[in-house]
N, C-alpha and C positions, 0 to 999 in steps of 0.2 A: 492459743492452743486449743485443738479441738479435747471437746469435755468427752471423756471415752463412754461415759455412760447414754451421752445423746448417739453416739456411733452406735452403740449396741445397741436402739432402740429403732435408728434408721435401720440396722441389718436385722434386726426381726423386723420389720415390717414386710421389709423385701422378701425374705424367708416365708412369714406367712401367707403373704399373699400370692407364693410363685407356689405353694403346699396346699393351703385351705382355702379354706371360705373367711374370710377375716373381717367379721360385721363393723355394726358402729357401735354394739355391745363389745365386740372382742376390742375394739378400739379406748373404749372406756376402760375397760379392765383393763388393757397393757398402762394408759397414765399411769391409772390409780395404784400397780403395782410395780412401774416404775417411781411412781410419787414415796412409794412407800420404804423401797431400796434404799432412797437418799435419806431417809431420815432413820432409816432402822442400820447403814452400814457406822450413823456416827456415834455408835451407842458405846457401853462400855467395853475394854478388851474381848469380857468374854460374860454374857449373861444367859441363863434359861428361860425360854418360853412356857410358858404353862404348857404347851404340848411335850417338854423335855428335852426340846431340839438348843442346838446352842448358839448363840449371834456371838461371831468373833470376828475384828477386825483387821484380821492378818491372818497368812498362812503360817500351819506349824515349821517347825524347824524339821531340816531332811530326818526319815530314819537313820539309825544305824548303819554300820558298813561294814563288816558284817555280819549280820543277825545270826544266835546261835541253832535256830530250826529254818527250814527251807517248807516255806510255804508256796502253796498253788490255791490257785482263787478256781471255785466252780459256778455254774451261773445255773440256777434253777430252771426245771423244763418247763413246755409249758401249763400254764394255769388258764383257770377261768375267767381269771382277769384277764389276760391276752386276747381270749377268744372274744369277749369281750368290748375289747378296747374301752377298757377305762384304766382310770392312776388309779393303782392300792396302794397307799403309803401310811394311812392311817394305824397310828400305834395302837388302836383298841386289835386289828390281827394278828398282835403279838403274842395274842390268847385266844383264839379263834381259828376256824376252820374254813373260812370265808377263801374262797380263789385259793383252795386246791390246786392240785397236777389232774390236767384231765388225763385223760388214757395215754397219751400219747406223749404229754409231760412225762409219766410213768416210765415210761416205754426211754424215753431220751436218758434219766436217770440213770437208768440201767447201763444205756449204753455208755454212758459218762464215765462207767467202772471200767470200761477199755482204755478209753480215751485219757485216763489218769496215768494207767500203766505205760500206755503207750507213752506216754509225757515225762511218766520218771524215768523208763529205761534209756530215752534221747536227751534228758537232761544227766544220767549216769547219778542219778541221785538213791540207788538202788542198797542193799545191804550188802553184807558177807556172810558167809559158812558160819563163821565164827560171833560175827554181830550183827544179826539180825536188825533189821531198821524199819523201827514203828511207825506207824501209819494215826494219825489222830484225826477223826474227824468234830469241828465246828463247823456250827450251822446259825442264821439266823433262825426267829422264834416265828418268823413267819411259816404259815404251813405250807407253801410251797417250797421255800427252800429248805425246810425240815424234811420232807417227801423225799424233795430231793436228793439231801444227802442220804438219808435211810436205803433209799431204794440204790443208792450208787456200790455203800455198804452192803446189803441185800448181795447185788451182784459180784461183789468181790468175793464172798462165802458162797457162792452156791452154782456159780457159771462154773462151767469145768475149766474151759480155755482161759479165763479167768484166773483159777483156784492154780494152773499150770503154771499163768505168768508171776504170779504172787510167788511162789515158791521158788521159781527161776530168780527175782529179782530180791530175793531171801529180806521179805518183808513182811512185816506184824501186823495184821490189821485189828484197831484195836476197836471193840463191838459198843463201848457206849459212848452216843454219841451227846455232844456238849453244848446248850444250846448259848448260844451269847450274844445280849440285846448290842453289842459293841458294830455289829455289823448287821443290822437290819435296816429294812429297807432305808431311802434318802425320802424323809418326807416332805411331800410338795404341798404342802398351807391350805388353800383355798381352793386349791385345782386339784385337791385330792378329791376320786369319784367322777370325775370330768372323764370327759371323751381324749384319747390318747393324742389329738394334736397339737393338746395344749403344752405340752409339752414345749410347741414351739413358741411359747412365751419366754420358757426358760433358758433352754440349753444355748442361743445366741449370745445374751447377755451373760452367760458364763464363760464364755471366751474373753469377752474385756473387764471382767468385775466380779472377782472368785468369793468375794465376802457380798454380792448383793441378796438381800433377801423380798425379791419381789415375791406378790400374792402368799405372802409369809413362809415361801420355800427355804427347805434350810440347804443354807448356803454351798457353794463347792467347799471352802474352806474350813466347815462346820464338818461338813463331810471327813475330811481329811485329816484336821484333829481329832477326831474319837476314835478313826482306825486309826493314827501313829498309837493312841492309850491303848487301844488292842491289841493292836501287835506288839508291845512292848511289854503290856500283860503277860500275853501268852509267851514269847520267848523267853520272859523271866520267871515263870511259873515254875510249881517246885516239880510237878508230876514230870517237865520236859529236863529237869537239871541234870539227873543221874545219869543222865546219859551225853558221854566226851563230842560226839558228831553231830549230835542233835536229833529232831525227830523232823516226819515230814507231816505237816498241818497241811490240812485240807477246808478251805473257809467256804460252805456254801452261803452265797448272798442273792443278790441283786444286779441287775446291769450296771445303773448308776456308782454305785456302790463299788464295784469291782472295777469299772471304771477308771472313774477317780482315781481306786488304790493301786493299778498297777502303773498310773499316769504319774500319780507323785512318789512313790516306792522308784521309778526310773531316772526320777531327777528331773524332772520335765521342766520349762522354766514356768510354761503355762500352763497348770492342771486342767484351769479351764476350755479345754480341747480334748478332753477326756471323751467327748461324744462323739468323736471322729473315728475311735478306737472300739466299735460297740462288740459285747458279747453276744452271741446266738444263744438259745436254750440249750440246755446241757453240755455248753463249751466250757474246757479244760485248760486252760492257762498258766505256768508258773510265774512266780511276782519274781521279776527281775529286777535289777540296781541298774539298768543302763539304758541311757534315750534309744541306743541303736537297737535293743532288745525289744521296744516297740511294734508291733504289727504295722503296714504300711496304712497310712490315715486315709480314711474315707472322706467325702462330700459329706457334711451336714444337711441329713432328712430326717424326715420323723418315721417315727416305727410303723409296720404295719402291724393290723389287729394277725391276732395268734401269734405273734412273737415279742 
């Protein structure tokens, strides 16, 4: 039987060499962090890395069915990372200002605050006369996705056509926003700071091997455990209970990140295909329970810079 780990390494080759430039430095590195998958996927259930990321051997169990608030994922505009083209995933910008929204990230936020409305009034996920239905925004700690949601907020308070639909769809927005390390970025190990095609080291071998932690990325499945603890957080949380219909959470993250969660939030059998599904800057998503509720899957490419 073929070893699915040697598969995913034949198809990133193919991958990177039909994409990039794929030296015999890039070459050393894919062994050595495929060397390292194999020995880091046999480890215990579930342990921490000194960077706080988690190695787990298995995916979690499905969410809920279902959940008592109705979340929508947003994906932050763009930053200076983007423009850029490099990985920020390092957890020291959890506290930091580093890759910003530039102007134009800015600018997407805002519009994000349409694109919300628009997405709860097509989902009917909307209030009444009678019961208004709160709006809660979480954000990761990174500053982009904080900009993000701020500035998404921003324009819910303060656009007219906005401030119209908000009252038409007899909804609460509520002003302070919550920041939660549960959904910050996916951090990628050693290729954090790299040039953004490295990425295609990663996202192949996640298709056949959702616990590998090559160049010490954390895992799809590492991914995927700590938002089921988040979202199970927040749906159990006491500020969301008083209320019989529940609330509508708003999570600003990450591509990866979002990703993942509306790939395995839909029951998917393979999360790791998540990158088929990518979000754009300041796209508006609700998290669905259903494979068919899926966007239609894309070719596997790597990003370009500014997005």
């Amino acid at each position: 039987m073929t070893n699915p780990l040697w598969t995913a390494a034949a198809t990133m080759l193919l991958y990177s060499r039909s994409t990039i430039a794929f030296t015999a430095t890039g070459r050393r590195s894919l062994a050595l962090g495929l060397r390292a998958t194999r020995l880091q996927t046999d480890a215990a259930p579930t342990t921490v890395t000194k960077d706080g990321t988690l190695i787990v051997n298995s995916m979690p169990p499905p969410l809920p069915n279902p959940l008592h608030n109705e979340f929508y994922l947003l994906r932050h505009g763009q930053s200076e990372g983007n423009v850029e083209g490099v990985i920020s995933s390092a957890r020291s910008l959890a506290t930091s200002e580093k890759h910003s929204l530039t102007p134009l990230g800015y600018e997407q936020g805002r519009e994000s605050a349409r694109k919300l409305l628009e997405c709860i009034e097509r989902e009917g996920d909307g209030g009444t006369a009678e019961a208004k239905r709160r709006v809660f925004f979480y954000s990761s700690p990174f500053a982009r996705a904080r900009q993000t949601a701020q500035s998404c907020m921003d324009a819910l308070m303060d656009d007219g056509a906005n401030k119209e639909k908000v009252d038409k769809l007899n909804l609460d927005v509520q002003t302070d926003l919550i920041l939660e390390d549960g959904i910050m970025e996916r951090f990628f190990g050693r290729l954090d700071a790299e040039a953004i095609h490295t990425y295609g080291y990663v996202w192949p071998v996640d298709m056949f091997l959702t616990t590998h932690t090559a160049f010490d990325v954390e895992s799809v499945a590492a991914v995927s455990t700590r938002i089921r603890e988040t979202i199970m957080r927040i749906d159990e949380h006491e500020r969301h209970a008083d209320v019989e219909e529940g609330d509508i959470v708003v999570m600003a993250s990450h591509a990866d990140v979002l990703q993942i969660t509306q790939v395995y939030a839909a029951g998917a059998e393979n999360v790791g295909t998540f990158s088929q599904y990518r979000f754009t800057n300041g796209e508006v998503r609700k998290m669905k329970r259903t494979i068919d509720s899926l966007p239609e899957a894309q070719p596997l490419k790597p990003p370009e810079k500014g997005t």
